[in-house]
C-alpha atoms as a printed R data frame, in Angstrom:
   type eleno elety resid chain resno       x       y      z
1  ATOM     1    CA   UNK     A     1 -57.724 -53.932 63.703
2  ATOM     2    CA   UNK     A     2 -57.128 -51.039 61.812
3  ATOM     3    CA   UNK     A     3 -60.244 -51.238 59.614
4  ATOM     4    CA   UNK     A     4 -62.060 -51.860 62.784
5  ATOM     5    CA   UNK     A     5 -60.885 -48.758 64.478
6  ATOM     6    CA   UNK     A     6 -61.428 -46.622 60.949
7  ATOM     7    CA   UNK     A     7 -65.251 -47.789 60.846
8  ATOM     8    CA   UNK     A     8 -66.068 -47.271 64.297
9  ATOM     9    CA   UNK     A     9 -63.775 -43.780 63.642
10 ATOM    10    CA   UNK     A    10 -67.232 -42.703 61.423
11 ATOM    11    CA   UNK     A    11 -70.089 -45.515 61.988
12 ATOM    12    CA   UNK     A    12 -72.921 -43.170 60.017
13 ATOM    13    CA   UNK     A    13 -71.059 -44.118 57.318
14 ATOM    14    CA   UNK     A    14 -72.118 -47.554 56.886
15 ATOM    15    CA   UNK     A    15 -74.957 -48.180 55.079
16 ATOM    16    CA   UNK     A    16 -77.232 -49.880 57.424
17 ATOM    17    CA   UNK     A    17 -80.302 -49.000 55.950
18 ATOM    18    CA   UNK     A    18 -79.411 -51.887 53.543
19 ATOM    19    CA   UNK     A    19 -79.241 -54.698 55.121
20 ATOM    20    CA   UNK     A    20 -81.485 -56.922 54.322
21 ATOM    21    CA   UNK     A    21 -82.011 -59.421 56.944
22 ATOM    22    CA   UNK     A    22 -83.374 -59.760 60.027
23 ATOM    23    CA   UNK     A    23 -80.399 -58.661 62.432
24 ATOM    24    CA   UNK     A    24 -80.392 -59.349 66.446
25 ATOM    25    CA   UNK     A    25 -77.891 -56.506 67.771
26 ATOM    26    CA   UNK     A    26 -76.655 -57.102 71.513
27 ATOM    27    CA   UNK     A    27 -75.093 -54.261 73.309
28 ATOM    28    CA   UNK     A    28 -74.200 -53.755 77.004
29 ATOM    29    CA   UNK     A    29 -75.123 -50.183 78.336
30 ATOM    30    CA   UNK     A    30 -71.979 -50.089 80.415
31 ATOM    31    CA   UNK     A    31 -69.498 -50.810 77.690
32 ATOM    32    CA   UNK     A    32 -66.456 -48.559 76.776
33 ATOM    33    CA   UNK     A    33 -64.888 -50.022 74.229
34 ATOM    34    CA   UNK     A    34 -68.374 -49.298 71.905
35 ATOM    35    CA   UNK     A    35 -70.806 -46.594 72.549
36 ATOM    36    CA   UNK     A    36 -74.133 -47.709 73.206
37 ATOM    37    CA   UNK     A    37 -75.265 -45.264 70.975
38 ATOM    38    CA   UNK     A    38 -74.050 -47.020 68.730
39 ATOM    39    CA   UNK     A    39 -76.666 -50.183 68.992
40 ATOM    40    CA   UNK     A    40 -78.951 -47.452 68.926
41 ATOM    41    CA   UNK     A    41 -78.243 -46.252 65.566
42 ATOM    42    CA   UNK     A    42 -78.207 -49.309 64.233
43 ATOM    43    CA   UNK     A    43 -81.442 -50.282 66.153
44 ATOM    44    CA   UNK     A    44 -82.852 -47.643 64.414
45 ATOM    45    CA   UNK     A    45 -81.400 -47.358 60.827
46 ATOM    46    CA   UNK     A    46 -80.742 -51.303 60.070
47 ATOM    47    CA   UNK     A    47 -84.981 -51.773 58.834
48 ATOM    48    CA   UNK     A    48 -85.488 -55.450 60.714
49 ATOM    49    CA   UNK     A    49 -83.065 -55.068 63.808
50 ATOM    50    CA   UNK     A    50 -83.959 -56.066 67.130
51 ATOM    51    CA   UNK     A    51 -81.852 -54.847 70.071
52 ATOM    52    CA   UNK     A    52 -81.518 -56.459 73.075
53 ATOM    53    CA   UNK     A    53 -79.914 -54.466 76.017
54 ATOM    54    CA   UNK     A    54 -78.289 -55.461 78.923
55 ATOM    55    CA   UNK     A    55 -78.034 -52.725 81.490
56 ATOM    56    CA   UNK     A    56 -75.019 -52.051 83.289
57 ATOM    57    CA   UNK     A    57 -73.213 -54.368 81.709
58 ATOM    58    CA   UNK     A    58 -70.000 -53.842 79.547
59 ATOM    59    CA   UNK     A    59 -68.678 -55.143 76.238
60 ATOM    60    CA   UNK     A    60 -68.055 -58.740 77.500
61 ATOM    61    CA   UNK     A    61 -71.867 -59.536 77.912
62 ATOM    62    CA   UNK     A    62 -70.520 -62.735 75.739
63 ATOM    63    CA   UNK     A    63 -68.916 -63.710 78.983
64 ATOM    64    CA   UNK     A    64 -70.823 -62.394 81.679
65 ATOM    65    CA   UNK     A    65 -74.319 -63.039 80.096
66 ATOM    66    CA   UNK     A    66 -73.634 -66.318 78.265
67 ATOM    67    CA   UNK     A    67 -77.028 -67.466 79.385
68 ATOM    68    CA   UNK     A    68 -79.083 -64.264 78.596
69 ATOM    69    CA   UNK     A    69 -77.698 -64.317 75.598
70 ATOM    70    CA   UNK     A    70 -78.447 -68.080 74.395
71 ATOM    71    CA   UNK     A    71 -81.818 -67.260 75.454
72 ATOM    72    CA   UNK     A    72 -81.931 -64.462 73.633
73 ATOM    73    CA   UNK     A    73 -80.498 -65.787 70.271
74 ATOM    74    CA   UNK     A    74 -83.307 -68.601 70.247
75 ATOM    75    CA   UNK     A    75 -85.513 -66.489 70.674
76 ATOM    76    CA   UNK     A    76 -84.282 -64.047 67.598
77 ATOM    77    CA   UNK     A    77 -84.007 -67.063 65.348
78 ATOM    78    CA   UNK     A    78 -87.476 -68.690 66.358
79 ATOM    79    CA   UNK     A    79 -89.286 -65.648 65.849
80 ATOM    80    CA   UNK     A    80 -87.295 -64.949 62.176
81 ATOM    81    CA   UNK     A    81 -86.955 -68.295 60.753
82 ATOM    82    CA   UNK     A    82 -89.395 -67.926 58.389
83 ATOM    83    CA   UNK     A    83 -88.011 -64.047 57.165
């Protein structure tokens, strides 16, 4: 918890612009516990991201979106299965 609360403390200090893979980031506009600018940044520094938004919602879209989300997922890994 603690090292979860120190990165989010100062997120531009991760090195996104490293990652290598194709990375599906999923991020509720609504949600408190995370900024959504946040999965913006990361949209934006992490080179093969996709972000999928779901406005108005909060940080339990896991719950509240389950389908969205499945559908959403496929998608991601039909269209990068071959990266």
């Amino acid at each position: 918890f603690e090292n979860h609360q120190s990165t989010l403390a100062d997120f531009s200090a991760l090195r996104l612009d490293e990652v290598q893979v194709p990375t599906l980031i999923l991020h509720g506009t609504a949600d408190t516990n995370v900024p959504y600018a946040h999965a913006k940044h990361a949209e934006q520094t992490i080179p093969r991201a996709t972000l999928v938004t779901f406005d108005g919602y909060d940080h339990f879209i896991h719950i509240t979106r389950r389908e969205q989300i499945g559908t959403a997922m496929d998608e991601f890994l039909v269209r990068t299965a071959a990266d």
